[in-house]
C-alpha positions in Angstrom: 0.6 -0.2 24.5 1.2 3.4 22.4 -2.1 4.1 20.1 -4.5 2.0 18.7 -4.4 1.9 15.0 -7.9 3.0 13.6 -9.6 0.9 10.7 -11.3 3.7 9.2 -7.9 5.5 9.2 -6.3 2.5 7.0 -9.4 1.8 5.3 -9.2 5.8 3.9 -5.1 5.7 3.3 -6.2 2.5 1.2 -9.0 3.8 -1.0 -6.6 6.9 -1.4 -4.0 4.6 -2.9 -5.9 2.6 -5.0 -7.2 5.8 -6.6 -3.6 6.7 -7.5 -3.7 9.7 -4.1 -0.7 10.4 -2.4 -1.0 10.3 1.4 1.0 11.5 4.3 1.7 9.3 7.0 4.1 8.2 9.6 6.2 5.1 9.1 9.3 3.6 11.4 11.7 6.5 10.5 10.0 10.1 9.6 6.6 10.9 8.1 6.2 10.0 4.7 4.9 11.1 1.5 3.1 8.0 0.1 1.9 6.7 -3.2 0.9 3.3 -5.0 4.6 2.1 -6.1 3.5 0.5 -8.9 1.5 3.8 -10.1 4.0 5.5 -12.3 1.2 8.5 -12.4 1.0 8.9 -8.5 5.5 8.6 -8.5 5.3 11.9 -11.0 2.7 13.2 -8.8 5.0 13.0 -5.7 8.2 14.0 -7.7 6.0 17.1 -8.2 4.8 17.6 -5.0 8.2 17.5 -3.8 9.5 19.8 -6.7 12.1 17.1 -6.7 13.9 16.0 -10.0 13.3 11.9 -11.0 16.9 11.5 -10.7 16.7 10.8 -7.4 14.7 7.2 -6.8 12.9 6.6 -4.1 12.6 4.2 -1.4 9.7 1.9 -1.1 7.9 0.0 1.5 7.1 -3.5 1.9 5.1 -5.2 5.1 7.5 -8.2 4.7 10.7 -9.9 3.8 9.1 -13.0 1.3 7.6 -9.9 -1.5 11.3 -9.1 -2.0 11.5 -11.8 -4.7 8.3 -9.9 -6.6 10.1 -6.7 -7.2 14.5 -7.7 -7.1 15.1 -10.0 -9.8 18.2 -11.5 -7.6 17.5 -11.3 -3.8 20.6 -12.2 -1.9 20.2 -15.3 0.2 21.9 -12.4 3.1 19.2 -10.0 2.6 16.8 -12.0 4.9 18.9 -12.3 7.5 19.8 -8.4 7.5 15.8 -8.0 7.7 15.1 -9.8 10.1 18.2 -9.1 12.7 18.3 -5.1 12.2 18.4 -3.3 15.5 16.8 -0.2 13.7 15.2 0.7 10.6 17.0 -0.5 7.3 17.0 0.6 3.8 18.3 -2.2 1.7 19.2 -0.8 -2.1 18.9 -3.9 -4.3 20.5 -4.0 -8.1 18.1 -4.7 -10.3 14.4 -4.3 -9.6 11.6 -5.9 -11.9 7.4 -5.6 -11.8 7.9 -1.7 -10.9 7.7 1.5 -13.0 11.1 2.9 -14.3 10.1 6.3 -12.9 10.7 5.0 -8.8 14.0 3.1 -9.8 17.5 5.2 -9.6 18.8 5.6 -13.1 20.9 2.6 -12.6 17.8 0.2 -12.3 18.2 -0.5 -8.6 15.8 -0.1 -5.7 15.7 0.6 -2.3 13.4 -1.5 0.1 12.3 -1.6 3.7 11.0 -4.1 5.1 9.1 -2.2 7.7 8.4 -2.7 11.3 5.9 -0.1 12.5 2.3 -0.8 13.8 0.2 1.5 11.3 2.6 0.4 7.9 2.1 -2.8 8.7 -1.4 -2.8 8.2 -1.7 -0.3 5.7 0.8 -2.4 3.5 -1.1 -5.6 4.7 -4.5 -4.2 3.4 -3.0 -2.7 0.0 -1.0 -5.6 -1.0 1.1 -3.2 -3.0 4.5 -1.9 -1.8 4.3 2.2 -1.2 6.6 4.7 -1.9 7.7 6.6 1.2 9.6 9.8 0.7 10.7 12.3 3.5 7.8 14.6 4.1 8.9 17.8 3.0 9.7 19.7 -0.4 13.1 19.3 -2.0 16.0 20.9 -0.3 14.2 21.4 2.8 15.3 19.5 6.3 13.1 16.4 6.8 10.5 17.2 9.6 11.2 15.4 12.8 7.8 14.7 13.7 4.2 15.5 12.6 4.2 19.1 13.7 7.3 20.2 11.5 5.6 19.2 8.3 5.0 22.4 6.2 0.9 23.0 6.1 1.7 23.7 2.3 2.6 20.0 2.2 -0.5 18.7 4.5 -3.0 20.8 2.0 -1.4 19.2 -1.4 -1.8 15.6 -0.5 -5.1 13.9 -0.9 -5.0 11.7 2.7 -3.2 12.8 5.8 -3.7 10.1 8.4 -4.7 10.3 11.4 -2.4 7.4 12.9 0.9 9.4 15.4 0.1 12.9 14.6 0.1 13.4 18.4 3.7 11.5 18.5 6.5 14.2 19.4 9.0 11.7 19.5 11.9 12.7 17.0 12.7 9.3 14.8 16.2 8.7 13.4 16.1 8.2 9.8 17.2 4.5 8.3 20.5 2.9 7.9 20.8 2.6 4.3 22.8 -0.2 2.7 23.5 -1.5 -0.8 23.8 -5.0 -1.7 25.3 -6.6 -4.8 23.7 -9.8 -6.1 26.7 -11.2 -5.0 26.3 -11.0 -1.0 28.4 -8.6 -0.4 26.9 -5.2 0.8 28.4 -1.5 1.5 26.9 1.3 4.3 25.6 4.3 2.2 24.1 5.8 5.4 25.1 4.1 8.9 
C-alpha cells in the first residue's frame, strides 16, 4: 500500500506555492526543491537557494501528459506515447516552451517536462493546477541526496515548506532518463 498521502500536508505545500514559497519534497526520482513555475520571483529564489547560476534551466513537473500543449508550442504527436509507455521516470526536453517565465527556460528557449508518476506529486500538482519546478535537493556542485536523510539541514532550514510526505523512505531513487525531442519527432538520449 506504502504511505498514505496527508491532506493537510498538500493543502500546506499548496498555500506555500501560491504565496510564491519554495518547498522541499519528494517526487518519482530524488527530493526536490519546489516552486510555482510560472513564478519568475520564486525560480530566482531557488537559483539562489541553490547558489546556482540561471544558465542552467530547470526541469519542471506536470501531473499529466494533455498540459503539455499549455507550455510547448509544438508538442510532438511521439511525446504521448513516450509518456505514457516509460518504464521509469522521464525527462522530456521540448524546443520551444510558451506561457512560462524566461528565467526556468535553458538559454535556448526549450524546456524540460515530466510528466510525473508518484502518489504525493500527483496530488500536489492536481490541487495547484500549476506545473512546479523540481530541482535536485542540494546546493550547486554538491552530490544530489539519495534520500530524505542526505539533504543538508542548511537546505531544510532555507525553504519555507518541507513536507512531511516519504521523509521516512530510505529507498535510494535513480534519477530520470532525460531525452530531447525536436518538433520534428525525432528525439536523442541526453541522460539514459
Amino acid at each position: 500500500m506504502g504511505e498514505h498521502v496527508n491532506d493537510a500536508d498538500i493543502k500546506q505545500a499548496v498555500e506555500t506555492l501560491r504565496a510564491g514559497g519554495l518547498i522541499l519534497y519528494p517526487t518519482d526520482t530524488i527530493w526536490g526543491i519546489g516552486c510555482d513555475a510560472t513564478n519568475p520571483a520564486a525560480i530566482e529564489r531557488v537559483y539562489q537557494l541553490k547558489g546556482r547560476s540561471a544558465e542552467k534551466s530547470l526541469i519542471i513537473l506536470l501531473g499529466n501528459d494533455n498540459q503539455l500543449q499549455s507550455y510547448v508550442q509544438e508538442v510532438p504527436d511521439v511525446a504521448y506515447s513516450l509518456v505514457e509507455y516509460a518504464e521509469k521516470p522521464l525527462t522530456i526536453v521540448y524546443e520551444s516552451a510558451k506561457n512560462l517565465p524566461e528565467n526556468v527556460l535553458a538559454d535556448d528557449g526549450s524546456i524540460a517536462i515530466r510528466v510525473v508518476k508518484h502518489a504525493f506529486c500527483e496530488r500536489l500538482l492536481e490541487r495547484f493546477r500549476k506545473p512546479i519546478v523540481s530541482t535536485s535537493a542540494n546546493l550547486s556542485g554538491e552530490p544530489a541526496p539519495r534520500n530524505f536523510e542526505g539533504i543538508d539541514p542548511a537546505l531544510k532550514e532555507r525553504v519555507d515548506y518541507v513536507v512531511q510526505f516519504g521523509q521516512a523512505d530510505r529507498s535510494a531513487r535513480p534519477p530520470s532518463t532525460i531525452m530531447k525531442l525536436g518538433a520534428d519527432g525525432k528525439f536523442s538520449f541526453l541522460r539514459r
